[in-house]
Backbone bond lengths (Angstrom), bond angles and torsions (degrees), N, CA, C in turn:
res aa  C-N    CA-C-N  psi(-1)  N-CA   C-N-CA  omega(-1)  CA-C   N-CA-C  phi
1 X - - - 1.447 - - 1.525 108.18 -
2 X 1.028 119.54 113.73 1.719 121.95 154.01 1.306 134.92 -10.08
3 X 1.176 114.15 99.87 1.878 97.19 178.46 1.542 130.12 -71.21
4 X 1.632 95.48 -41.00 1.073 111.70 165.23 1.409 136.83 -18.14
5 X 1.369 150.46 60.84 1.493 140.99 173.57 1.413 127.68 30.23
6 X 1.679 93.34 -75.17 1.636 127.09 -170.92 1.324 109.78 -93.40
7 X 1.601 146.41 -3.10 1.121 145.23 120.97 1.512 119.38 -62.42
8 X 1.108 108.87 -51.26 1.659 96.77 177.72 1.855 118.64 -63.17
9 X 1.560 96.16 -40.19 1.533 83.27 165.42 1.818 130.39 -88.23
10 X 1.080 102.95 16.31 1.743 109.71 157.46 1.523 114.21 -106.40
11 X 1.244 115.72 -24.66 1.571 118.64 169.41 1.658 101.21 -60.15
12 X 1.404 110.75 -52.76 1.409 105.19 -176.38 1.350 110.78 -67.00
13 X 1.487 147.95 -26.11 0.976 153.08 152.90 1.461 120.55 -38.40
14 X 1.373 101.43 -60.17 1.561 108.93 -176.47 1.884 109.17 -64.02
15 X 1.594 94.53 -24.18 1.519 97.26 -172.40 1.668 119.23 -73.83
16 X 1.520 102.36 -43.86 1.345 129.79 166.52 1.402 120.15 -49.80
17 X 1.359 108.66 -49.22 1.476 110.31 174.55 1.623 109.70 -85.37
18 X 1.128 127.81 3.18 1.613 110.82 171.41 1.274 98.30 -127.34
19 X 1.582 134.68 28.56 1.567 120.68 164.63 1.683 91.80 -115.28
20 X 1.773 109.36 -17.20 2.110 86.80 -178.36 2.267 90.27 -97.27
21 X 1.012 121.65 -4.58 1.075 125.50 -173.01 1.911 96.92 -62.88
22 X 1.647 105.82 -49.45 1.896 128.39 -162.48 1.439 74.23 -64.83
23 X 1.455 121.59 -74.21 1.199 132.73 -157.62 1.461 109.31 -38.43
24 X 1.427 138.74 -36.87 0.891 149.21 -174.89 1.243 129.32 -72.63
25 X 1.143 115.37 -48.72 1.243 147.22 154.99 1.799 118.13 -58.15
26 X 0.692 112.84 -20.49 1.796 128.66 -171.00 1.767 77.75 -95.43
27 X 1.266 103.37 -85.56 1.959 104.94 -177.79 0.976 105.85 -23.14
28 X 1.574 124.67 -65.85 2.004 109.37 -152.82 1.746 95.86 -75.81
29 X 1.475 116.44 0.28 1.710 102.57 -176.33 0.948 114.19 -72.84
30 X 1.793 91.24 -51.93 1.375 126.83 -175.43 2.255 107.52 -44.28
31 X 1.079 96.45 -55.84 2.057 101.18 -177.29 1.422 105.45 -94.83
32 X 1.326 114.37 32.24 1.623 110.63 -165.91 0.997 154.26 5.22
33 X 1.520 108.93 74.60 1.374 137.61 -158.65 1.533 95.23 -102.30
34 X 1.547 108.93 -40.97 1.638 100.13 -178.47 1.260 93.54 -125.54
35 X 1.254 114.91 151.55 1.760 140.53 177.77 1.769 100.75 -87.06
36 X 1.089 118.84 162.13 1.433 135.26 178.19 1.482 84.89 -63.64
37 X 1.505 142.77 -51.55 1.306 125.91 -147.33 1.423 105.47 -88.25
38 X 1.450 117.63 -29.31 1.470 132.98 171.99 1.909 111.48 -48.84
39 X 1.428 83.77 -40.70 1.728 86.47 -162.95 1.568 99.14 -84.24
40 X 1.417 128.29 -55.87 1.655 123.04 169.86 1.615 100.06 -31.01
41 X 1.621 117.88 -43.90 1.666 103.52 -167.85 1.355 107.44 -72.38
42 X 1.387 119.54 -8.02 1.514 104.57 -178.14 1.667 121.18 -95.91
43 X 1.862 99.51 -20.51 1.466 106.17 172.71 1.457 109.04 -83.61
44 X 1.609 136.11 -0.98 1.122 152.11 -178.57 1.648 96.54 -82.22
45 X 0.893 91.13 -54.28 1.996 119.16 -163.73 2.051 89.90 -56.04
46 X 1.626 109.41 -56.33 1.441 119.35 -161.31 2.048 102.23 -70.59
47 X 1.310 81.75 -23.10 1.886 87.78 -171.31 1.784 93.61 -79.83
48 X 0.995 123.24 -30.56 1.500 125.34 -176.71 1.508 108.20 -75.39
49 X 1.270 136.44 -45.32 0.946 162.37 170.48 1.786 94.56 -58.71
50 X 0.834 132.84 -45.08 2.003 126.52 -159.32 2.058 77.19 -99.92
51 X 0.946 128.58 -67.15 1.347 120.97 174.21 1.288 131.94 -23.61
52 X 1.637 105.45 -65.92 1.860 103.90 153.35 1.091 133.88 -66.19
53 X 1.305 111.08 -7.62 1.661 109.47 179.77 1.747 113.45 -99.22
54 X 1.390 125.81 12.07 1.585 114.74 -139.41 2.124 92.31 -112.75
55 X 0.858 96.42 -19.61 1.766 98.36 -174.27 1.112 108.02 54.50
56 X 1.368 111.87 -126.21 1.715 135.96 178.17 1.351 105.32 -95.14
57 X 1.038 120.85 98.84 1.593 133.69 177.93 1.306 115.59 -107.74
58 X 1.662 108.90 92.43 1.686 111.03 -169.26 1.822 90.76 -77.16
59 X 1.159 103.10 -42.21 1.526 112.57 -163.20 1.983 114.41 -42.75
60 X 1.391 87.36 -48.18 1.764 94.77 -173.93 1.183 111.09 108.40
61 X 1.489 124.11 -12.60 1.079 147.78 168.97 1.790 93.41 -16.74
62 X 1.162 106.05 -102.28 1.329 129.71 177.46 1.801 106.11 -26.68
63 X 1.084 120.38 -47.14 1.249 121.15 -152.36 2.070 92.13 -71.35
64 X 1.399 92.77 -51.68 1.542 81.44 -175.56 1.565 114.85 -87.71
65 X 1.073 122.24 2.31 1.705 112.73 153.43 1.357 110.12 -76.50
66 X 1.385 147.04 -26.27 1.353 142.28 146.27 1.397 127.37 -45.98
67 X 1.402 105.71 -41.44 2.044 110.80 158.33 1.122 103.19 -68.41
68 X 1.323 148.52 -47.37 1.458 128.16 -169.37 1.339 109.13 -69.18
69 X 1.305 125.49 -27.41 1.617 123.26 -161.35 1.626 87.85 -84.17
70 X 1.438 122.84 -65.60 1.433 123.51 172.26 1.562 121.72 -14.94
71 X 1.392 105.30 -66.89 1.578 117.23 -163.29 1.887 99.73 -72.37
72 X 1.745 105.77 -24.77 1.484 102.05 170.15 1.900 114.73 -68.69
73 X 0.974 128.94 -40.97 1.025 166.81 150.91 1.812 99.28 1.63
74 X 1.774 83.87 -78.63 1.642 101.35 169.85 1.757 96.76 88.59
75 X 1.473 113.68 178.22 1.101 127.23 169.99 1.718 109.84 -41.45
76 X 1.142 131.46 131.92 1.464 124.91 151.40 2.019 122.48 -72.20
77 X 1.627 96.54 111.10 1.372 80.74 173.34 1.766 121.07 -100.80
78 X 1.707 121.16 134.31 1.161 105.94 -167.67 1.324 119.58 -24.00
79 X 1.493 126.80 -63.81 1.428 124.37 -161.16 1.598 103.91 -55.14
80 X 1.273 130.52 -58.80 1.523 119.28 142.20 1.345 136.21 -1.49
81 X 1.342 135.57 -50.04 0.834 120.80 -170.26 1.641 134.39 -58.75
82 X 1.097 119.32 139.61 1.751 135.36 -173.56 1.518 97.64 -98.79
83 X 1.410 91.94 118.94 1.650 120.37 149.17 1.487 137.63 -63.41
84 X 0.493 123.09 125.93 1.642 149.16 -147.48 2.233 94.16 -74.18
């Protein structure tokens, strides 16, 4: 665990915002508000979004919020696929 202050309170940040983010996403699946293909377009959409935003990232920062969105992602199946 972090001792640090200002790491521990962005860890909790980063943590907070991607367990009500799942949560969210699980809901609109769950009452079908979003379709399986809707929701890949939005973790497609978030990986595009961390991509244009990342510059020079000595940290890695960036690199492993792009593996998490990926491995959420899952296999692409043709009928699946998201347009650009």
């Amino acid at each position: 665990m972090p001792s640090d202050p200002t790491l521990l309170s962005a860890s909790a940040v980063a943590l907070s915002v991607s367990a009500t983010f799942t949560a969210l996403m699980k809901h609109l699946h769950r009452i079908g508000a979003v379709s399986s293909h809707a929701e890949r377009e939005i973790y497609a959409e978030a990986l595009k979004i961390i991509e244009q935003s990342q510059g020079d990232d000595d940290s890695k920062l960036f690199e492993h919020a792009r593996a998490l969105i990926i491995k959420q992602l899952g296999p692409l199946d043709v009928k699946d696929e998201v347009a650009d």
